[in-house]
Biopython code that builds the backbone (N, CA, C, O; Angstrom):
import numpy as np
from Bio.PDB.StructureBuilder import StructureBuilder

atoms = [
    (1, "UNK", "N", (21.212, 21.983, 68.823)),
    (1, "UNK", "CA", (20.705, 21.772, 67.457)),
    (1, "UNK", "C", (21.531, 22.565, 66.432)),
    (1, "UNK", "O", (22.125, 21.956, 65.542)),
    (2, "UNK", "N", (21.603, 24.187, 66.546)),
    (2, "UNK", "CA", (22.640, 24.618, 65.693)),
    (2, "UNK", "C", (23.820, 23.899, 65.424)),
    (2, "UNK", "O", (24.039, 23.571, 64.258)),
    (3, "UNK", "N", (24.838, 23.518, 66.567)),
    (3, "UNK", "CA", (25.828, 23.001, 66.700)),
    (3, "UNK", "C", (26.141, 21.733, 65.657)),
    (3, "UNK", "O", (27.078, 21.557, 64.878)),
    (4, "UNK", "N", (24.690, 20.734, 66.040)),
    (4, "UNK", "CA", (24.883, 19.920, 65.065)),
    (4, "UNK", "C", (24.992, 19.902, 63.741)),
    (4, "UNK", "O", (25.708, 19.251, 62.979)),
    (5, "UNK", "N", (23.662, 21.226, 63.479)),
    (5, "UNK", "CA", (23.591, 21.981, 61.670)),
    (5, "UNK", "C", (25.728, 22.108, 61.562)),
    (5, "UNK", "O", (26.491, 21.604, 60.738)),
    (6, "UNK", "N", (25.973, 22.854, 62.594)),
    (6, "UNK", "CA", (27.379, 23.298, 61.773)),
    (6, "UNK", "C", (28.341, 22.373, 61.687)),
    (6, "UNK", "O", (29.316, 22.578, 60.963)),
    (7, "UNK", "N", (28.219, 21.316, 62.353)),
    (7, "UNK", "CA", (29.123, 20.029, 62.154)),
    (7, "UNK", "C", (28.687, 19.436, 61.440)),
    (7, "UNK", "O", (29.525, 19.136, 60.590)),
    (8, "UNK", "N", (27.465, 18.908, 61.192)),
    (8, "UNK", "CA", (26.757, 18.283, 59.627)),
    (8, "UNK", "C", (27.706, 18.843, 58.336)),
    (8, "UNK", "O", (28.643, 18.358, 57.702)),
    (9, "UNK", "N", (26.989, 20.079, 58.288)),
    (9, "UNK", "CA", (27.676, 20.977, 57.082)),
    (9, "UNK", "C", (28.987, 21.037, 57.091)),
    (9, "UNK", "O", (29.257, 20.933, 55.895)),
    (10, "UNK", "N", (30.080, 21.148, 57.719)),
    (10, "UNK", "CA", (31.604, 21.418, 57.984)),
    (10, "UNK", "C", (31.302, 20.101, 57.588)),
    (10, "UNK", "O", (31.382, 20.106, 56.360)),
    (11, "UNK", "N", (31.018, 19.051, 57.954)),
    (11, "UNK", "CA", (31.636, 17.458, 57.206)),
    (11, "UNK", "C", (30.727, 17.099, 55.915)),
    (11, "UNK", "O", (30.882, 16.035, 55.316)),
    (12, "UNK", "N", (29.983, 17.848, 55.619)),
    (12, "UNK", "CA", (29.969, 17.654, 54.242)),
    (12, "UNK", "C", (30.686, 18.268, 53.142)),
    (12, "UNK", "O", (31.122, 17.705, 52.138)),
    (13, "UNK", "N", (30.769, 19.755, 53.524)),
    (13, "UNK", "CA", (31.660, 20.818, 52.990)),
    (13, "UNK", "C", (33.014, 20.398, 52.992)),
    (13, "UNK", "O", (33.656, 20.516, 51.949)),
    (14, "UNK", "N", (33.620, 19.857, 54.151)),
    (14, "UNK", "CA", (35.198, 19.186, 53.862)),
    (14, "UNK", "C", (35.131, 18.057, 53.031)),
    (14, "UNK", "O", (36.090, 17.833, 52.293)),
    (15, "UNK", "N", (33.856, 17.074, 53.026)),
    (15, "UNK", "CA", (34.051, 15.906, 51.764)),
    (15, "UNK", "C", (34.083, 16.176, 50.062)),
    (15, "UNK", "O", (34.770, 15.676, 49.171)),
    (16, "UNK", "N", (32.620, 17.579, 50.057)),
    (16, "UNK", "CA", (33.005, 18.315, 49.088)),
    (16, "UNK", "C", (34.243, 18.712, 48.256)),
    (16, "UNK", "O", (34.527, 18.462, 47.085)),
    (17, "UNK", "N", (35.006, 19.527, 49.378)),
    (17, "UNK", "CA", (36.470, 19.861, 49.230)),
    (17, "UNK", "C", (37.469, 18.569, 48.929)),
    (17, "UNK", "O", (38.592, 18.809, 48.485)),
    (18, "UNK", "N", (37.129, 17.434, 49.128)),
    (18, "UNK", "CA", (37.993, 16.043, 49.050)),
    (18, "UNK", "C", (37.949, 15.698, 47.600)),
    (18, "UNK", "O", (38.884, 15.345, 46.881)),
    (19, "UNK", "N", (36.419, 15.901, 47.240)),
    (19, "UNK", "CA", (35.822, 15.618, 45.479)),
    (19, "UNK", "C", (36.445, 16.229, 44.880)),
    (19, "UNK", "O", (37.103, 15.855, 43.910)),
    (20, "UNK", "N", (36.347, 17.758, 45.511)),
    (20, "UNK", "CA", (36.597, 18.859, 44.418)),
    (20, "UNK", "C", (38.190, 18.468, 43.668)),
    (20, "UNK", "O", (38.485, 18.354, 42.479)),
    (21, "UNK", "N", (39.129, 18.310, 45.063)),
    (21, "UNK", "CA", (40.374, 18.021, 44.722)),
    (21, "UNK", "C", (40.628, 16.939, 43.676)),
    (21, "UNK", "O", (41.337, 16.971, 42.669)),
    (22, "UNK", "N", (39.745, 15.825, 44.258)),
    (22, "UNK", "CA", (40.190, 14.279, 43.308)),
    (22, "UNK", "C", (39.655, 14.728, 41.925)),
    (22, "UNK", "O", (40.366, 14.423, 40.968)),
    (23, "UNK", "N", (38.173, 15.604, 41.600)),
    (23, "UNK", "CA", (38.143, 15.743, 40.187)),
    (23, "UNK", "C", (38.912, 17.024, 39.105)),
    (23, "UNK", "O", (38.786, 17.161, 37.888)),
    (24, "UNK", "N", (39.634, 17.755, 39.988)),
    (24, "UNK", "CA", (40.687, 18.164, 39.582)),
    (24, "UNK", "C", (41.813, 17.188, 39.398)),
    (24, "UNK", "O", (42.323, 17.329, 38.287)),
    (25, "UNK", "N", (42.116, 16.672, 39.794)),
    (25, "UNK", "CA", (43.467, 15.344, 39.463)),
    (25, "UNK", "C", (42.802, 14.971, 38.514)),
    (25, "UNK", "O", (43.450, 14.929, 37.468)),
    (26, "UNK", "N", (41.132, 14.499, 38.393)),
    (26, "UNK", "CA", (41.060, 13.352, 37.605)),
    (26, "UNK", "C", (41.365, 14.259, 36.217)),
    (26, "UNK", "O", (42.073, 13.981, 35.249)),
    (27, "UNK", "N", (40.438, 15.618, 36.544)),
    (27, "UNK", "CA", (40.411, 16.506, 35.182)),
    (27, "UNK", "C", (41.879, 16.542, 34.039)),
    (27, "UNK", "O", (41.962, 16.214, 32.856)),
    (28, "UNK", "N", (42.744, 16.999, 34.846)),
    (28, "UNK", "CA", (43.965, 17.230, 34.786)),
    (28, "UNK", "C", (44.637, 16.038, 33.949)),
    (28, "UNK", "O", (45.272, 16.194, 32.907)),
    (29, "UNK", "N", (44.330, 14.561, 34.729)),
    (29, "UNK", "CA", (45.074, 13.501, 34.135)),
    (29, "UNK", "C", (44.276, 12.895, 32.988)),
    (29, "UNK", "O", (44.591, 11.840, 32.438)),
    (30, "UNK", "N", (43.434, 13.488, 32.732)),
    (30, "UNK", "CA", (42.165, 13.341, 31.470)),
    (30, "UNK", "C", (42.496, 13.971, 30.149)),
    (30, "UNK", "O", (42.398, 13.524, 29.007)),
    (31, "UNK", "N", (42.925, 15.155, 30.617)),
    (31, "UNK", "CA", (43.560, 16.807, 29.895)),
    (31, "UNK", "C", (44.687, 16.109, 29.234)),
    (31, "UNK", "O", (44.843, 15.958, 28.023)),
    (32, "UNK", "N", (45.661, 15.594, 30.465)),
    (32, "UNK", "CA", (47.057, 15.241, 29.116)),
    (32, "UNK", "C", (46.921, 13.885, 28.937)),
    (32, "UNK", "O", (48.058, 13.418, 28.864)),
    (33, "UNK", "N", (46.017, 12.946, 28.821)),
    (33, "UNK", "CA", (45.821, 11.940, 28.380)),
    (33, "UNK", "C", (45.292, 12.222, 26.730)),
    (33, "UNK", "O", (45.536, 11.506, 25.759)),
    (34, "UNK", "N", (44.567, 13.384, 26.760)),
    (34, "UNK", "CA", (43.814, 13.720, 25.796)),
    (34, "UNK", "C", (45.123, 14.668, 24.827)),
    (34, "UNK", "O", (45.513, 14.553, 23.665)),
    (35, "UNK", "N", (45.455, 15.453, 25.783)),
    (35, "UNK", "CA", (47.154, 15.769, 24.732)),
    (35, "UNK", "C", (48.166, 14.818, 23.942)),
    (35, "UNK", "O", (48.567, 15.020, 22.796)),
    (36, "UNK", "N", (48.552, 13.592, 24.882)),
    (36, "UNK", "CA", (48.816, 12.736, 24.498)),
    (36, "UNK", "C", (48.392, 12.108, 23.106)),
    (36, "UNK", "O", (49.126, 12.078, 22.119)),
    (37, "UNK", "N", (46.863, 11.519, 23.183)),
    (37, "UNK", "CA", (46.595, 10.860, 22.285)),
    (37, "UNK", "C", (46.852, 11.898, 21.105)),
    (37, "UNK", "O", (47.604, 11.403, 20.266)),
    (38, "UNK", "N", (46.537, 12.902, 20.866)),
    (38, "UNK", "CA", (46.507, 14.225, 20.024)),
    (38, "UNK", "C", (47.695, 14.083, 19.241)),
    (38, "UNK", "O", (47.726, 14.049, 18.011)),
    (39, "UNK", "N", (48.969, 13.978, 20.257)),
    (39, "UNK", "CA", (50.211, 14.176, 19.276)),
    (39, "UNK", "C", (50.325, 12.641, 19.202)),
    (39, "UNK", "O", (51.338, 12.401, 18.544)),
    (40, "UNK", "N", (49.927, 11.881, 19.460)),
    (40, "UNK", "CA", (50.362, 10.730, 18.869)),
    (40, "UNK", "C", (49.501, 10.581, 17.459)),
    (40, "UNK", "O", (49.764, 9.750, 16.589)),
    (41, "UNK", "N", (48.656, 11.338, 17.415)),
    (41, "UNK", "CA", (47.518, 10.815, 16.219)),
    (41, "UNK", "C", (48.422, 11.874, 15.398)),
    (41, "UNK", "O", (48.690, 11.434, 14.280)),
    (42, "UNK", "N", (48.850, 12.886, 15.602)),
    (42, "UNK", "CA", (49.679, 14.031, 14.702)),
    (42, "UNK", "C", (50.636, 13.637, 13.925)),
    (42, "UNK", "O", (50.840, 13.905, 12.741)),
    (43, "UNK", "N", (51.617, 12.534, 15.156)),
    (43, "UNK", "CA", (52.811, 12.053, 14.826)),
    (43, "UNK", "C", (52.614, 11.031, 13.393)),
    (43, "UNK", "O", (53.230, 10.933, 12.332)),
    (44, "UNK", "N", (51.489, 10.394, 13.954)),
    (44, "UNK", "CA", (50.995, 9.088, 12.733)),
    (44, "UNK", "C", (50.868, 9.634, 11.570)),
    (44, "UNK", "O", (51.346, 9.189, 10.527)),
    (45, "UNK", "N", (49.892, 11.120, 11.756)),
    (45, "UNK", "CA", (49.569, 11.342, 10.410)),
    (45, "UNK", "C", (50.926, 11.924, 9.743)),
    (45, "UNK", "O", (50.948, 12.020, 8.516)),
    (46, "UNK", "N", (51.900, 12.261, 10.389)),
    (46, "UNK", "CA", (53.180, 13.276, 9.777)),
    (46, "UNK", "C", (54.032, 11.942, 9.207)),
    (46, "UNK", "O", (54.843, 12.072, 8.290)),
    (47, "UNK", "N", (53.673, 10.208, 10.060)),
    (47, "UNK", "CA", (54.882, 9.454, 9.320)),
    (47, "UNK", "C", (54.029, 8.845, 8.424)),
    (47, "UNK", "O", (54.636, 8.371, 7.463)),
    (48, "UNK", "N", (52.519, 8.651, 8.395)),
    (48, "UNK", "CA", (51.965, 8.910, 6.712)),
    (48, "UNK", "C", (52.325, 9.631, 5.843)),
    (48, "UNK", "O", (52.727, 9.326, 4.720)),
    (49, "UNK", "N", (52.216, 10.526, 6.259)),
    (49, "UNK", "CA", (52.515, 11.474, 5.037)),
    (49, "UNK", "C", (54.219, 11.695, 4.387)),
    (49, "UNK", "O", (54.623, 12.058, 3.283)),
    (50, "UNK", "N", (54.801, 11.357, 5.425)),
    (50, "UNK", "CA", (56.247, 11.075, 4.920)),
    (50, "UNK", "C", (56.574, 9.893, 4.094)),
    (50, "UNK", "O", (57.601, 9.826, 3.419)),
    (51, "UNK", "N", (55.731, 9.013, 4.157)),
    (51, "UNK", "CA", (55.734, 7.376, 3.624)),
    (51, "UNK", "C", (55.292, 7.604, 2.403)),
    (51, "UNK", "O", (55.754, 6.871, 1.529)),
    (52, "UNK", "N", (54.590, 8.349, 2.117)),
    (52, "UNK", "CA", (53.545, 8.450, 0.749)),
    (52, "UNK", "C", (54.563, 9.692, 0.085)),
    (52, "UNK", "O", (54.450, 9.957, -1.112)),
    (53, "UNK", "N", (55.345, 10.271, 0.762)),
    (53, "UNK", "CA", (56.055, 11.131, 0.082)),
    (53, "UNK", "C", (57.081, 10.836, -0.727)),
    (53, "UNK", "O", (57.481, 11.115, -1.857)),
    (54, "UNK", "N", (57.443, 10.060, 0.380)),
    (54, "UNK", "CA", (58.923, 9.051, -0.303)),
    (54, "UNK", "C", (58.708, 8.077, -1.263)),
    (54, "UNK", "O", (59.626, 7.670, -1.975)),
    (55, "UNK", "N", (57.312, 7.577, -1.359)),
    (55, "UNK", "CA", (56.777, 6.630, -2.070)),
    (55, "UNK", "C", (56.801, 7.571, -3.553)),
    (55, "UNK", "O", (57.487, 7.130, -4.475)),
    (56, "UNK", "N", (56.294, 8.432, -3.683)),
    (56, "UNK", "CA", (55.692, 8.999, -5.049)),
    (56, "UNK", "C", (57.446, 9.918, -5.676)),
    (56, "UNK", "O", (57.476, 10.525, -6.746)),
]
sb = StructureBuilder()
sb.init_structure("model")
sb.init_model(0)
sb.init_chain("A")
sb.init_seg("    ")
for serial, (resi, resn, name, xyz) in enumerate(atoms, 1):
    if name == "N":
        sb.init_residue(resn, " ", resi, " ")
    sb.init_atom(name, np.array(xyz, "f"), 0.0, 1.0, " ", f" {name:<3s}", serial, name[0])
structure = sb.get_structure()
């Protein structure tokens, strides 16, 4: 009966460890997705503001 408790747990605890990893990747590829959009919204507003500069 113990035996089984510790093989239960060891294979849940290693699937755990499987999550943990994939929502670190996911975190991560979320993170510079979110950098990404950031400087692209930066970039937009800097060639607005260059457009309206040159304009006036």
């Amino acid at each position: 009966m113990i035996y089984f408790n510790k093989v239960f747990f060891s294979k849940i605890y290693s699937q755990k460890k499987r999550i943990g990893i994939f929502e670190n990747k996911l975190s991560t590829y979320l993170l510079e997705l979110l950098v990404l959009l950031v400087k692209s919204l930066f970039c937009s507003v800097n060639f607005l503001h260059f457009r309206l500069s040159i304009r006036t």
